[in-house]
C-alpha positions in Angstrom: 11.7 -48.5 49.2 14.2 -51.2 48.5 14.0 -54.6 51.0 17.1 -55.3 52.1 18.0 -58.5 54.2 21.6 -58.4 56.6 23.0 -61.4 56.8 26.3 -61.7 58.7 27.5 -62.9 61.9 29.4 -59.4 62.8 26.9 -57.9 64.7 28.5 -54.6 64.9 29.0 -54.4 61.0 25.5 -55.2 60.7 25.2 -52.7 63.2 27.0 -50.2 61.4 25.9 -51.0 58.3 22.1 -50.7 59.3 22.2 -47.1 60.9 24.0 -45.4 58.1 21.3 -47.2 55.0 18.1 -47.0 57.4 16.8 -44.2 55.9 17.7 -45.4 52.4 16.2 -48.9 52.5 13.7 -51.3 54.4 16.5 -53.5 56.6 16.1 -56.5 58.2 19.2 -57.9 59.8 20.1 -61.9 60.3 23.1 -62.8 62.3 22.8 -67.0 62.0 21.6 -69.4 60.0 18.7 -70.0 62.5 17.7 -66.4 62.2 17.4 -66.3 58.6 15.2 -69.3 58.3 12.7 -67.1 60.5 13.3 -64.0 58.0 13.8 -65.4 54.8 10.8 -65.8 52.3 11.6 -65.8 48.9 9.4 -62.8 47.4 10.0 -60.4 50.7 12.9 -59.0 50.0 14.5 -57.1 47.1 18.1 -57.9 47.5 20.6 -59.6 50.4 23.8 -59.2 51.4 25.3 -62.3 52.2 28.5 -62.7 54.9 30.1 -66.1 53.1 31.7 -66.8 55.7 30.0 -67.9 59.0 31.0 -68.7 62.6 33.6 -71.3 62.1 31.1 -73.6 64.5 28.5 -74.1 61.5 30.6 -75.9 59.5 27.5 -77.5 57.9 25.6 -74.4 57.2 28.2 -71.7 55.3 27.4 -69.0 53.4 27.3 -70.4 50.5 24.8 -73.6 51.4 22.3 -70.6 52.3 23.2 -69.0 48.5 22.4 -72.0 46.5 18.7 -72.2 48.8 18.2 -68.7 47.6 18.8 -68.9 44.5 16.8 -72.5 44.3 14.0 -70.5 45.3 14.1 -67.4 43.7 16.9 -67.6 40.8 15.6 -63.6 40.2 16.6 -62.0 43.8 20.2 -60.4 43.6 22.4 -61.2 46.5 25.5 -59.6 47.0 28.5 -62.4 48.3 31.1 -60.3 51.1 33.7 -61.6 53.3 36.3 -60.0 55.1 39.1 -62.4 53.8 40.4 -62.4 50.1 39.5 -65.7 48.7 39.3 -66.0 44.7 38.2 -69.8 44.9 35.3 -69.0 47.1 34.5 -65.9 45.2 34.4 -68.1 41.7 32.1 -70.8 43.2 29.4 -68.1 44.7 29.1 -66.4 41.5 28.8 -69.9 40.2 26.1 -70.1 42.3 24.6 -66.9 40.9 25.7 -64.7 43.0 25.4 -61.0 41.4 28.6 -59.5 42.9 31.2 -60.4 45.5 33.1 -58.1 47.9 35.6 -57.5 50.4 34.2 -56.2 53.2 37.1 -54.1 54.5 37.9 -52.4 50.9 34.5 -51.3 50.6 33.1 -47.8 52.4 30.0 -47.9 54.4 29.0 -45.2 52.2 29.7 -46.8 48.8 27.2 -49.8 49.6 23.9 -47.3 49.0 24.8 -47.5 45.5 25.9 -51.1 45.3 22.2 -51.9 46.6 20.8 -50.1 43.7 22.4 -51.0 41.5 21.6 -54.5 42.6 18.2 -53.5 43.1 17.8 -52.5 39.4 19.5 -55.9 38.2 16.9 -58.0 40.1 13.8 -55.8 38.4 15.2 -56.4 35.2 16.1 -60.1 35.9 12.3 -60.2 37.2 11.1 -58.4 34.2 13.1 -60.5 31.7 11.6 -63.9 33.6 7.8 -62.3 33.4 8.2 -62.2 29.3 9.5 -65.3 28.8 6.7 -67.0 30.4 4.2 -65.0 28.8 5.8 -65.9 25.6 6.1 -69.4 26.2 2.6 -69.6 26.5 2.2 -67.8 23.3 4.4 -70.6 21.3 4.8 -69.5 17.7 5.3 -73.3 16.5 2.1 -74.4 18.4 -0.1 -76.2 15.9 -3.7 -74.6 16.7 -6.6 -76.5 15.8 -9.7 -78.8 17.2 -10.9 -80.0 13.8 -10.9 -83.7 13.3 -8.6 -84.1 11.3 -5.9 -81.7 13.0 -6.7 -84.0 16.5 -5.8 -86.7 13.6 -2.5 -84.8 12.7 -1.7 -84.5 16.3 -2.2 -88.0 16.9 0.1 -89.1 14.4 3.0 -86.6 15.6 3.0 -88.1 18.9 3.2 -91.5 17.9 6.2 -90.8 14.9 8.1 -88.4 17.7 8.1 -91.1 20.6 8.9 -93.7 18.4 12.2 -91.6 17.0 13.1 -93.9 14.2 10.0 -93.3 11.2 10.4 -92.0 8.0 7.7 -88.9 8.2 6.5 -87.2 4.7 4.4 -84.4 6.0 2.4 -83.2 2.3 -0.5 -80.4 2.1 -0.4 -77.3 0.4 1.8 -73.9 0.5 1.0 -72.7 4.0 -0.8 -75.4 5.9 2.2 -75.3 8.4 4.2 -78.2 7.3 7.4 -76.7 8.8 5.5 -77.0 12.4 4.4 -80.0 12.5 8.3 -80.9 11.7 9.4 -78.9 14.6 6.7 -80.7 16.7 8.3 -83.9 16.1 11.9 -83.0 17.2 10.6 -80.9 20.4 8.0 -83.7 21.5 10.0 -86.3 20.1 12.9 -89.0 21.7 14.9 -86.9 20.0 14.5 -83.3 21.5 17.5 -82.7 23.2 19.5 -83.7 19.8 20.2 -81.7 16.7 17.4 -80.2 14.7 18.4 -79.1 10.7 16.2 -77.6 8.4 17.2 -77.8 4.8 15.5 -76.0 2.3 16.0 -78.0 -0.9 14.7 -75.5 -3.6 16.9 -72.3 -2.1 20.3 -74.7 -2.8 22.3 -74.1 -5.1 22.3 -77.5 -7.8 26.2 -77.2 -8.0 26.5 -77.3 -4.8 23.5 -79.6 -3.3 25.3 -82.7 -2.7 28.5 -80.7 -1.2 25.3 -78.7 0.9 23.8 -82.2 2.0 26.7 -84.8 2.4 30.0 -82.9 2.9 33.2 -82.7 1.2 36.9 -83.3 1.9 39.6 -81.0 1.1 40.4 -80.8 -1.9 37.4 -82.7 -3.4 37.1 -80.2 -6.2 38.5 -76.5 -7.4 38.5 -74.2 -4.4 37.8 -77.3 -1.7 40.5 -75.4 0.7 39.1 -77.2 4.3 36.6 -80.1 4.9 33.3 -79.1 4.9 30.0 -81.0 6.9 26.9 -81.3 5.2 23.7 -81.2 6.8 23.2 -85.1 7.1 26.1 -85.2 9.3 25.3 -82.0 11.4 21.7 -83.6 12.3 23.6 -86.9 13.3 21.5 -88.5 16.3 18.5 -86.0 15.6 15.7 -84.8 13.5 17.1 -83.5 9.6 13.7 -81.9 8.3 14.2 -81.7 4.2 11.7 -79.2 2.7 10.0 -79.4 -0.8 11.8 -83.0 -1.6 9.5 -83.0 -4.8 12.4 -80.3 -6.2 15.3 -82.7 -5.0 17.7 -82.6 -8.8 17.2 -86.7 -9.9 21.0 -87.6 -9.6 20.9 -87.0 -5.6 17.9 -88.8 -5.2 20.3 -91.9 -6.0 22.2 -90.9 -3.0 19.5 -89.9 -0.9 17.6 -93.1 -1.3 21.2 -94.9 -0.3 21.5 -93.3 3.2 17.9 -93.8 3.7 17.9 -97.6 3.0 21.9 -98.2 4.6 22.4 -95.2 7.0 25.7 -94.5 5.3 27.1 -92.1 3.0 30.2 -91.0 1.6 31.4 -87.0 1.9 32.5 -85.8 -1.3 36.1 -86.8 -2.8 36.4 -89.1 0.5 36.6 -93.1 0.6 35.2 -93.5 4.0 31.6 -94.2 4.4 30.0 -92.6 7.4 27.2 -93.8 9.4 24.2 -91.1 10.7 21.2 -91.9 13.2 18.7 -89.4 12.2 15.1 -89.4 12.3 14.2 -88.1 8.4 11.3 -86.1 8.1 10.3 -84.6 4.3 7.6 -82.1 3.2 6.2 -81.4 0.0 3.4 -79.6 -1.9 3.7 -81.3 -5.4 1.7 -84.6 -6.5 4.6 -87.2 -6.5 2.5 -89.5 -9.2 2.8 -86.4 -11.7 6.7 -86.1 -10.8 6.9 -89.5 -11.5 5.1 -89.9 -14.3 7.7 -87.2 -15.8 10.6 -88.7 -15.1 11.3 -85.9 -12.3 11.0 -88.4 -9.0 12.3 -92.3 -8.3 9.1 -94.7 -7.8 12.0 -96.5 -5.2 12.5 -93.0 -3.5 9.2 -92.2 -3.3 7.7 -95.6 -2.0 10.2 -95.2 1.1 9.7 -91.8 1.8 5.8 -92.7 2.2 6.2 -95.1 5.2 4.4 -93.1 7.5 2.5 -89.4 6.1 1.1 -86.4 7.7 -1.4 -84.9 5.6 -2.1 -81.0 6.3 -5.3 -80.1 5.2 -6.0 -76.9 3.3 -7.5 -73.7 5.7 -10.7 -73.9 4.0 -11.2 -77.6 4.6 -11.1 -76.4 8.6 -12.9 -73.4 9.0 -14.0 -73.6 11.9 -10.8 -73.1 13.7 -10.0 -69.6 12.2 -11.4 -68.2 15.1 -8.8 -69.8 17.1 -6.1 -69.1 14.9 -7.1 -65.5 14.9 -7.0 -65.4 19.0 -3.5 -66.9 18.6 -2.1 -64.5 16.4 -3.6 -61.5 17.8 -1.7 -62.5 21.3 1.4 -63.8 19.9 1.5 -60.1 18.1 0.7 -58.7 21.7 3.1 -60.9 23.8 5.3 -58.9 21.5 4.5 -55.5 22.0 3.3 -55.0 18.2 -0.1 -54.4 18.8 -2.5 -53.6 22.1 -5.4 -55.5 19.9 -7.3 -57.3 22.4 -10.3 -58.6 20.5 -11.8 -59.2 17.0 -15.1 -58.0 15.8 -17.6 -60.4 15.0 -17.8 -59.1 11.2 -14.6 -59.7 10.8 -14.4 -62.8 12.0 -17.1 -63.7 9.5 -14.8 -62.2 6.5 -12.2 -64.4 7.9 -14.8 -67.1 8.0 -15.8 -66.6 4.4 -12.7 -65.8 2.5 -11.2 -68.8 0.7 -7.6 -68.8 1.8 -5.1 -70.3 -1.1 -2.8 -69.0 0.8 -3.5 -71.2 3.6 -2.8 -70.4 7.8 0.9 -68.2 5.9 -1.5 -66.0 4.8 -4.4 -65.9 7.9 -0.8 -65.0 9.9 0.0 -62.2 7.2 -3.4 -60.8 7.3 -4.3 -60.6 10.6 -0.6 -58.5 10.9 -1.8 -56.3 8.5 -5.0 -55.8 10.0 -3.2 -54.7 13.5 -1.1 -52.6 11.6 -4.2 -50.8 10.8 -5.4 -51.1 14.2 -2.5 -49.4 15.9 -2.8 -46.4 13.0 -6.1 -46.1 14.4 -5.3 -46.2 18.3 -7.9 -49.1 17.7 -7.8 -52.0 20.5 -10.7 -54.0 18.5 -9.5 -55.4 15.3 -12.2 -54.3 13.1 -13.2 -55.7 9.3 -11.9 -52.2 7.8 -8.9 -53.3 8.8 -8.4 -56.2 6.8 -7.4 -56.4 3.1 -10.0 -55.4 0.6 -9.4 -59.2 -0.8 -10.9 -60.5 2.4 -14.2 -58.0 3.0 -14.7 -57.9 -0.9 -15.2 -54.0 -0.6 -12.9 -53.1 -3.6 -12.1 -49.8 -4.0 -14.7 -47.9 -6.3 -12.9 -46.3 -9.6 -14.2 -42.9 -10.4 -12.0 -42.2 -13.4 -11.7 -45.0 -16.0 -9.5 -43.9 -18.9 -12.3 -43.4 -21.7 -10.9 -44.0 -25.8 -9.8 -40.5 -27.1 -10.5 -38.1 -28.5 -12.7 -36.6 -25.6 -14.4 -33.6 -24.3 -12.2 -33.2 -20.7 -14.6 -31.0 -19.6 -18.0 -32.7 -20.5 -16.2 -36.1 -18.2 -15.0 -33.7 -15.8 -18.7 -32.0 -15.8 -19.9 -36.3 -16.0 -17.7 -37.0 -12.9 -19.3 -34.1 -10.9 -22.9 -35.1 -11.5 -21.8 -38.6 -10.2 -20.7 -37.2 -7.0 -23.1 -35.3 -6.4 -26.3 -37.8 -7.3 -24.1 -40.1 -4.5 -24.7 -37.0 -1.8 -28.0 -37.1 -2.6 -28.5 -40.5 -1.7 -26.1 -40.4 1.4 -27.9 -37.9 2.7 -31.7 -37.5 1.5 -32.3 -33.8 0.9 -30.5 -31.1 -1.2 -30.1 -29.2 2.2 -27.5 -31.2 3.6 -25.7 -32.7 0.2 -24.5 -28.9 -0.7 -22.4 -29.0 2.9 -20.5 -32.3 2.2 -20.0 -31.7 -1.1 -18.0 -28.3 0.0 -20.6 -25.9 -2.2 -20.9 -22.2 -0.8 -24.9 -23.4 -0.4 -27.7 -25.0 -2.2 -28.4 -23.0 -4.6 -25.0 -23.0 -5.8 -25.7 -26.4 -6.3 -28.3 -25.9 -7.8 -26.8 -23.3 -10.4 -24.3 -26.0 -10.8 -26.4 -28.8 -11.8 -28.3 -26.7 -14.4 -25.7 -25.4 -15.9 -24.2 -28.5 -16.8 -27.4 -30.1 -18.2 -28.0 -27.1 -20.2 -24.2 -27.4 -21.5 -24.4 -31.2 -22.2 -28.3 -32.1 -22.7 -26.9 -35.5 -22.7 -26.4 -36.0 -19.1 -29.9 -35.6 -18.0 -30.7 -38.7 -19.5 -27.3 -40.6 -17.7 -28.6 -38.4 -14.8 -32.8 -38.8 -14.2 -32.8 -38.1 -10.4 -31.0 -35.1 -10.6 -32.8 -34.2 -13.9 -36.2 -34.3 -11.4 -34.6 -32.7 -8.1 -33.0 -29.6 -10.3 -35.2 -29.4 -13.1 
């Protein structure tokens, strides 16, 4: 049954109130201040009612004094605000507070507050519900960078000291998948910087005749069909993190003016005059060798040498092995957390087909894998993620092809007769004895096996040689 806690000074409302709900809900009735400091604990009760407005004598303790210390103590538990005057201003401030509903006591029926309380009763389960899921997925963080290698502590290391400093030039480099994104997310949401602007620009998805409009701006009427001022991304991450992904793509001619705000901290929107000034923290990522791009005219030495003042290498997943295990644990209870999967473990053999399995595609594809593998799992009403789950790619147990296409001309029936035997010889050795290989090869018994077997090496002599164990079983 619903706990409800009275509070109001009328005693004969409360009174009232109380009789007709008693056999509805769990009451407990407060007529003071004093008495609900003896009542009130914070997880007790399922929802209050709240009188606003107290003896006039308690100036220093009203109604809503006692709201806000509910709510400071458990945000989750509905109350519902009532007063037997019409006051709007008091009404806006308690649901301020947070308050789920306010009421005047006269226009309500006795009767009509059974459903109010349930209604309010199903608001705080939600409310308690939506607060349980949000911690549980805060301690599954999908931009946590897992790892107790060396050299992840080292990358670790490193983000701290760029993201509490603010002010660094960061190139994060490593290959397709190492997770360069996170570690730039890591430096904004650790960083000086956190409660400021985070942009994530994807350089290779922009358009090239439109990349400098994308990343500086324009002004109306800058070019044909310039109708309104535009920001670019510079300007939007102005005071925070701008996080430029694959720079190694960056088209030569906005290097220029990349390298400009870099070295001045100004730039210029375009088809304006007026140079504008950005605090931003510039982080860059890329998987290319900059001395090749270089050496081919595709990347500024300048550029280059100043986006290398401080980098964050990201070493390959096969390099760090030994923390796919804990990869694997995180995935499998983010994808839980998320009521995807009800995995809650992983074999040992799979974990050593994890273990073994090269990875080009880096921690991207772990992620992707394991999500296939619970796929699997849940078609399987499985709650162990086992290694016939996983990709053939990562066990190595390709699929075996029965039917090659042979050069023509054939004999279809001699391969179809070819294909039999080869099922058959496979029983044999699956099972041991003639006996059983008949029944799971779907044979009316053995000795139409047999019959079978002997008529096709009597039709194609061939075979037996192809053939020699079933040549000596059915001779």
């Amino acid at each position: 049954m619903v706990r409800l806690l009275i509070l109001d000074d009328d005693i004969d409302f409360v009174q009232e109130l109380a009789n007709s709900l008693g056999r509805d809900f769990i009451i407990e009735k407060a007529y003071s201040p004093e008495d609900f400091d003896n009542i009130f604990e914070p997880y007790r009760f399922d929802v209050i009612l709240l009188d606003i407005r107290l003896s006039e004598e308690l100036r220093d303790r009203t109604g809503l004094d006692i709201l806000k210390r509910i709510k400071e103590q458990n945000p989750d538990l509905p109350v519902l605000v009532m007063t037997a005057y019409s006051d709007v201003d008091i009404a806006v401030e308690s649901l301020k507070l947070g308050a789920e509903d306010f009421i005047q006591k006269n226009k309500v029926r006795i009767d009509e507050y059974r459903l109010l309380i349930n209604n309010l009763f199903k608001t705080g389960r939600l409310k308690r519900k939506v607060s349980t899921l949000e911690s549980r997925l805060k301690k599954i963080d999908p931009w946590k960078i897992i790892g107790q290698d060396p050299k992840m502590i080292e990358v670790r290391r490193k983000i701290k000291l760029v993201a509490e400093e603010g002010k660094a030039t960061v190139m994060i480099t490593g290959e397709t998948g190492t997770g360069k994104e996170l570690v730039a997310r890591a430096i904004h949401r650790e960083g000086v910087r956190k409660d400021c602007p985070y942009v994530v620009v994807a350089l290779a998805a922009l358009n090239k005749e439109t990349i400098s409009s994308d990343l500086f701006g324009h002004e109306k009427g800058a070019y044909t069909g310039a109708t309104q001022r535009r920001i670019g991304f510079i300007e939007e991450a102005n005071t925070g993190v701008i996080f430029l992904d694959e720079i190694g793509d960056l088209d030569p001619d906005i290097q220029v003016k990349l390298l400009r705000v870099l070295e001045s901290g100004e730039f210029t929107r375009l088809g304006g005059n007026r140079p504008i000034r950005v605090d931003v923290q510039w982080v860059m990522a890329t998987h290319r060798d900059f001395e090749d791009l270089i050496k081919k005219g595709r990347f500024r030495e300048d550029l280059y040498y100043r986006l290398k003042s401080f980098e964050i290498h990201l070493p390959p997943l096969r390099e760090r092995k030994g923390d796919i295990p804990l990869l694997v644990d995180h995935f499998i209870h983010f994808f839980r957390e998320r009521g995807r999967t009800e995995v809650e473990e992983i074999d040992s053999e799979a974990i050593v087909h994890l273990t073994n399995y090269h990875w080009p595609g880096n921690v991207r594809e772990l992620r992707n894998v394991i999500e296939y593998g619970l796929l699997q799992a849940r078609y399987a009403k499985s709650k162990v993620l086992k290694s016939g789950y996983l990709p053939e790619r990562i066990t190595g147990k390709e699929k075996r092809t029965y039917f090659e296409i042979p050069e023509f001309p054939i004999d279809i029936n001699q391969k179809l007769a070819e294909h039999e035997l080869t099922y058959i010889e496979a029983a044999l050795k699956k099972t041991g004895k003639k006996t059983k290989a008949w029944k799971i090869l779907g044979y009316s018994n053995r000795f139409a096996l047999r019959r079978r077997v002997q008529t096709i090496f009597r039709k194609y002599p061939d075979l037996m040689e192809r053939f020699p164990v079933l040549r000596q079983k059915f001779s």
